[in-house]
N, C-alpha and C positions, 0 to 999 in steps of 0.2 A: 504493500500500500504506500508507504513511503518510499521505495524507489520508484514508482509509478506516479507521482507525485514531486520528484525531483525531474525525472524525467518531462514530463511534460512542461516543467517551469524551464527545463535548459532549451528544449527546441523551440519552446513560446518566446523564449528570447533571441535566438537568432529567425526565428519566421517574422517575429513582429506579429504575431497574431495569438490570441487564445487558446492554447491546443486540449482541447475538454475530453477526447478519450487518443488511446494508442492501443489500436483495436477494438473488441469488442468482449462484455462481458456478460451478452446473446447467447443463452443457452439450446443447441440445437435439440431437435426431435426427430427430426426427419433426415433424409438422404439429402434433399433442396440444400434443408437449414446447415447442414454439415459442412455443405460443400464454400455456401459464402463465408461461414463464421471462418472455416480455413483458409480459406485466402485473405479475408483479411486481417487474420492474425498473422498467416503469412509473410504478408507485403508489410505489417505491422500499420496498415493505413489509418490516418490521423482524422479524428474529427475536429475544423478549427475553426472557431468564432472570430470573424471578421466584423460586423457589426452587431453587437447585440440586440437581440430580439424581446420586444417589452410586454413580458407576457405578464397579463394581470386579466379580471375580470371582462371590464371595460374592453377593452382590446377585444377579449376572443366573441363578447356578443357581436359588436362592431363588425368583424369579420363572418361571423356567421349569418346576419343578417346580409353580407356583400355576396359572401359565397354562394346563397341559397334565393337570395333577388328578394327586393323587399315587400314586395307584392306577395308573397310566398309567405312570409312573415304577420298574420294580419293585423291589425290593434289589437288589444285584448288581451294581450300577452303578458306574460310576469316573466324574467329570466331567473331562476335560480342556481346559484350556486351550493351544490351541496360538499365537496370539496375542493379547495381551491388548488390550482396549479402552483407547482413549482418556478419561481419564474429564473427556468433557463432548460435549454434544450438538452433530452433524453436521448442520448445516443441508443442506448437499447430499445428506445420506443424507435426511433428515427430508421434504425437496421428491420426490426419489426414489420414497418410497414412497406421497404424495398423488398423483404424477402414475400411474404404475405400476401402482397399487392392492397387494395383500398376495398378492394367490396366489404359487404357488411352484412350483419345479418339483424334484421330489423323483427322486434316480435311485439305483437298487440294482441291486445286483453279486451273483451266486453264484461261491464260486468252484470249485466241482465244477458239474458238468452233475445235475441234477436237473430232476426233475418238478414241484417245488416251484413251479417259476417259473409254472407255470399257475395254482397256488391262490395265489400272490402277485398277479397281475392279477385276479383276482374280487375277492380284499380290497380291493385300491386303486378298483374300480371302485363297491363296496357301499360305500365311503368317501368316493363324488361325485368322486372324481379322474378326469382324461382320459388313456388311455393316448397316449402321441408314436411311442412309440418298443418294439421288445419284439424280444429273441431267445430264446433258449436261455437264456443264463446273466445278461441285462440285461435292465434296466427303463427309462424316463423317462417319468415320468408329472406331469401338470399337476394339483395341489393347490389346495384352498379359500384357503389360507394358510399359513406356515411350520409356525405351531404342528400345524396339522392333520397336514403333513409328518412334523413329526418323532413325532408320537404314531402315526403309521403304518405309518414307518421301524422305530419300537420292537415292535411288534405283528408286522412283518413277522420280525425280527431273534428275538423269541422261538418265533416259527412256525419258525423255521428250523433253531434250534439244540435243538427237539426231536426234529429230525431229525438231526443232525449234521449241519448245514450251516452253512456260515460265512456271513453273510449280509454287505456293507458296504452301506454306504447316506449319502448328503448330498443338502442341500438349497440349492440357488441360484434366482435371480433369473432365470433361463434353463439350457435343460438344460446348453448345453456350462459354464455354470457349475459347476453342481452337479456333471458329472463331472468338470472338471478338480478340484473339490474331494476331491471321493472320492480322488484317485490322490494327491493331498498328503497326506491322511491314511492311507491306503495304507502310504508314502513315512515315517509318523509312528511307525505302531504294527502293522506286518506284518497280517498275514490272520486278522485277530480282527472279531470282530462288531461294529460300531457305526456311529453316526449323527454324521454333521461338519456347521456349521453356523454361520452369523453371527448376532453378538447384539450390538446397541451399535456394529457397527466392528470385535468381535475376533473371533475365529476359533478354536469350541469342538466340542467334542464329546462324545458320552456311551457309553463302551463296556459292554462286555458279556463276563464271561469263563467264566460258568457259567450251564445253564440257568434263563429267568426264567420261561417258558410263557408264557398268554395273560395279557393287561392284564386284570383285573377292572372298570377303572373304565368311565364314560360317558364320552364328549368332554364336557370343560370349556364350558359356556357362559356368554359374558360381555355384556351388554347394551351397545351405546354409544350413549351419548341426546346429542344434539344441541339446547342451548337458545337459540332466536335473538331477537330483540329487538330493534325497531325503536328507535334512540337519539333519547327529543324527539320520540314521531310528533307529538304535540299542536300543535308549530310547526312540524311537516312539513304536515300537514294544513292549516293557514292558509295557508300559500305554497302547496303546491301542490294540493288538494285530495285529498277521501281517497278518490275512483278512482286515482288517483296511486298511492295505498299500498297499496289493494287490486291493483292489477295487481303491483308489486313481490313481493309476498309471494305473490303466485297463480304468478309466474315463479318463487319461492323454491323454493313447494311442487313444483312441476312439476319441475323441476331436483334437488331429493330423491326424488322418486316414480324419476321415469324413468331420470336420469343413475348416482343412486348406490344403489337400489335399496332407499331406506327408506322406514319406515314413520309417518305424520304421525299425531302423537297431540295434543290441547288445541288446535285451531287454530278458527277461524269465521271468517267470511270478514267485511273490514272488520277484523279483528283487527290489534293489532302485533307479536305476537309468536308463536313457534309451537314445540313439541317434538316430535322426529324420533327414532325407535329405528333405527339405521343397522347393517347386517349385519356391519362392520366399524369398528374403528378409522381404518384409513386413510382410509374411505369417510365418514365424521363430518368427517375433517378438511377434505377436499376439497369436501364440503357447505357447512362453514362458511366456506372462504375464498371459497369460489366465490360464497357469498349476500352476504359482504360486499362485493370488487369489485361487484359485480349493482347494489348498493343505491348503491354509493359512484356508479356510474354513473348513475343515472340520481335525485341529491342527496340520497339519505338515506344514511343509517350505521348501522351493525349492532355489536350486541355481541355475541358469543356463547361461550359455552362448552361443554364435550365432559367428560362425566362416565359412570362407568358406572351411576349412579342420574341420578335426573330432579332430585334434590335436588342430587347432587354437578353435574349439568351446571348445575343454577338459580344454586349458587352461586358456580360460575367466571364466567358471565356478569356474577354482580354483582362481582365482584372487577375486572372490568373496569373498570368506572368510577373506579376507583381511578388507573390507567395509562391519566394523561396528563398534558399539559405544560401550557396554562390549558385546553381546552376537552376536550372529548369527542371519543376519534376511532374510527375501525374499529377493535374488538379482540375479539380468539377466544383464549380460556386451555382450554389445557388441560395432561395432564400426558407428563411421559415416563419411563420409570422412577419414581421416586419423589419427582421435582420434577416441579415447576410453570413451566411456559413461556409462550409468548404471542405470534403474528402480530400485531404493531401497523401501522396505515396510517397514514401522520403526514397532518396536516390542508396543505390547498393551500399555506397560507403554509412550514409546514414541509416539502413539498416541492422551493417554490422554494429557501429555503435549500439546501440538498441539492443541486439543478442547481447552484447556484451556486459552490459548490465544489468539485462536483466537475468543471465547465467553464469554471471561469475560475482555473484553477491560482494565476497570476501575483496576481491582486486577493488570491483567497484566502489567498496565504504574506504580503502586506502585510499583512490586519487578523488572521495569526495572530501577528505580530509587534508587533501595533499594543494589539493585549489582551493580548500576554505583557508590554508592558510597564507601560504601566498596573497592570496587576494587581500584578506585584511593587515599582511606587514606592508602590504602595496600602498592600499588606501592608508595606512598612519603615515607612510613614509611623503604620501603625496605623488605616488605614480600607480594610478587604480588600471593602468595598460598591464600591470604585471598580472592579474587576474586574466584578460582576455590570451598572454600568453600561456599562462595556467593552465586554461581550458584544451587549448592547441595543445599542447604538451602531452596533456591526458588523455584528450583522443588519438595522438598518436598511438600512447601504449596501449592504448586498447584495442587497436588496429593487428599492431606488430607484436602481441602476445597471443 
């Protein structure tokens, strides 16, 4: 815990950025889950806070009433908070929903026996959801994504209560989520109408206490354009020639077509770089880490960025060049909330650092004692330079042992 904690304070100081995990502490299930949590414990890739993101209550209604169109939202509402966000980005939630993907599983509750429940599964079906699950007075149904969820939990919720009917409704990660969420909210605010849900990490919801009828608006559509970019083809191409980087970028595009179901927009073939309209946010992110590892493997590096215009993803890429320590290494900016983040891949040499401390415990508490002191006869002497060569010093031997 403490060298994972030194460590990220040494590389947060030469990136100039925030470095919040080095790797992942994503416990796998599956063969999928195995296979990312290994590579990027692997590559040791970096989660790093470029601008911080201001998560608080305010904020995430804000956005949720953006995301889902406010028409969709109708008066009437009360937002509740039943626990609050952590305000700062969850890398294991963040890995979570790359690996996972965004769909959702949305379950609603009547709590009279009504009829209702039959024209509640035609809406959720006209809505591209799959029913799981269905009684009398229950629902569980598999949604596109949360938001889709809860704009249809709300739809479902005004249908009901022009009936007199109390509708509940939540949205989880798996059904038995979503209803044990229902019965905590349940458990919150008795047998009133409304939608429970996560956002950030807390645990919110949006009730209902008077007729709102049907949502006027359209689902929210939001674009996410994927901008990738070969780092340096021009000296990839010298070394290893440019079928080299056309097959890269053919397995890139092939890997966004097939795996995450986007759309490849400005690419030709022989190209280095290429932009992708991806169905999803999550489905962007997992594009971009997945083309980076791709390229890292087989000697190139990728910059990329995730914007919802082609200009906003053009310019996280370039923002990339900026996030590094001397050279250029794998990095994907994009945002969350209302900051800016970043998957960095530290370059081979900063890899071995990284093995090296964090497998040679014993060498490593000597040269952190060997630079703490140097550096402070540095700073009384009045040359605090002795410290930065300290550090050089230290990573040499940690290279050349």
């Amino acid at each position: 815990m403490v060298m994972d904690y030194l460590l990220r304070g040494l590389f947060g100081f030469f990136i100039k950025s925030k470095v919040l995990s080095i790797g992942t502490k994503y416990y796998p299930t599956n063969d999928r889950e195995r296979e990312y949590v290994e590579m990027i414990n692997y590559t040791h890739t970096m989660l790093l806070e470029i601008d911080k993101a201001h998560i608080n209550t305010q904020n995430i209604f804000h956005n949720l009433i953006k995301e889902i169109g406010t028409e969709n939202v109708p008066e009437g509402r009360k937002f509740i908070e039943l626990s609050p966000a952590e305000d700062k980005v969850d890398e294991y939630a963040l890995l979570s929903n790359i690996i996972m993907g965004s769909d959702r599983y949305l379950y609603v509750e009547v709590f009279n026996r009504s009829p209702i429940i039959r024209q509640f599964v035609s809406i959720i079906k006209k809505e591209k959801g799959t029913i799981v699950e269905e009684s009398n007075t229950e629902i569980v149904a598999r949604m596109l994504s949360k938001n889709d969820a809860i704009r249809v939990a709300i739809e479902l919720i005004g249908q009901g209560m022009e009936k007199d009917v109390y509708v509940r409704a939540a949205v989880g990660m798996t059904g038995a989520a979503s209803i044990e969420r229902a019965i905590n909210l349940n458990k919150k605010i008795g047998e009133t109408s409304g939608v429970g849900f996560t956002k950030l990490g807390g645990e919110y919801a949006v009730v209902f206490s008077t007729k709102i009828g049907k949502p006027k608006g359209i689902p929210a559509v939001y674009d996410n354009y994927l901008f990738v970019d070969m780092i340096d083809s021009t000296k990839f191409i010298e070394e290893n020639g440019r079928d080299k980087l056309v097959e890269i970028m053919t397995d890139i595009k092939k890997f966004i077509e097939v795996e995450c179901g986007g759309k490849i927009e400005g690419y030709r073939e022989g190209g280095d770089d290429l932009i992708a309209n991806l169905p999803t946010k999550d489905a962007a992110l997992r594009a971009g880490i997945d083309s980076a590892w791709h390229a890292l493997n087989n000697g190139g590096m990728i910059r990329a960025g995730i914007g919802k215009s082609r200009r906003e993803a053009g310019e996280r890429a370039q923002l990339a060049d900026e996030i590094k320590i001397w050279n250029n290494s794998p990095v994907m900016v994009f945002d969350v909330a209302d900051g800016t983040y970043a998957y960095y891949i530290p370059s081979e040499f900063g890899r071995s650092v990284l093995e090296f401390f964090m497998y040679n415990k014993s060498k490593a508490l000597l040269i952190f004692i060997f630079v703490f002191i140097v550096t402070f006869v540095g700073w009384s002497a009045g040359y605090w330079q002795f410290g930065i060569v300290a550090v050089f010093l230290a990573i040499l031997y940690a290279v050349s042992t």
